[in-house]
N, C-alpha and C positions, 0 to 999 in steps of 0.2 A: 691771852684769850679772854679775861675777864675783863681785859680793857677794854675790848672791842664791843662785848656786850654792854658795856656799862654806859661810860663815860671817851669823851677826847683826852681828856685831862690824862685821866687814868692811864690812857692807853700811851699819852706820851711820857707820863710819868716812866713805868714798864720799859720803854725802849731806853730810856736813859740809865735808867737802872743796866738794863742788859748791857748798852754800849761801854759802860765804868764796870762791871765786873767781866767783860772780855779783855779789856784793857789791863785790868788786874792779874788777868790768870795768865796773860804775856807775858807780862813784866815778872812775873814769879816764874815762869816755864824758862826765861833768858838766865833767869838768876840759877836755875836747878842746871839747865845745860851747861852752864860754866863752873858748876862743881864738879858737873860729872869731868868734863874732859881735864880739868885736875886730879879729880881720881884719875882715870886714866892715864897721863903721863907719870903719876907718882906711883900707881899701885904696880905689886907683882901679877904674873902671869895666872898663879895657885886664884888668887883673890878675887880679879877680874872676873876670869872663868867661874866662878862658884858664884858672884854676885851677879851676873850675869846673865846663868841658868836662874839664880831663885828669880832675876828681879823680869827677865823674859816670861817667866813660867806663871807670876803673881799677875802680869798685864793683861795674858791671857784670860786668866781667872776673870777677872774684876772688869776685862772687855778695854783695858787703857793702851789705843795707841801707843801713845809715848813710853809707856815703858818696857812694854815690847820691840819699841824702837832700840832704849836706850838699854836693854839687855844685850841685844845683837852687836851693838856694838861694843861693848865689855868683851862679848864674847872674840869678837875678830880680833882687838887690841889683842887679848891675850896670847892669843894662835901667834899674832905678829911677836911678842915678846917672848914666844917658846921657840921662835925662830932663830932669835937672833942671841 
């Protein structure tokens, strides 16, 4: 916004800046998703479930998509491994 008042420069400055930290915060979200579903295939059902509720429960809190995503799925692993 202050590029727009300001300067071109500035303003293309800003976008560059934005396009390499969305870029960043991909490449770190690929690397967090591929822990998680390692936790998942290694962890027990107890653990899942309990990381699951706090970590669905904290997304909420703090308004974070993703880890209200990646709660829910803690959670259903687990349901699947009390299954079986």
């Amino acid at each position: 916004m202050l590029g727009s008042m300001v300067s071109t420069p500035l303003k293309e400055s800003g976008t560059a800046t934005k396009k390499a930290a969305v870029a960043e915060m991909r490449a770190a979200k690929e690397i967090g998703d591929r822990k998680v579903e390692r936790n998942i295939a290694e962890g027990g059902a107890m653990r899942l479930s309990a990381e699951g509720k706090s970590e669905g429960l904290f997304g909420k809190v703090v308004g974070c998509e993703g880890m209200k995503e990646r709660g829910d799925a803690k959670i259903k692993a687990a349901e699947t491994k009390s299954m079986d």
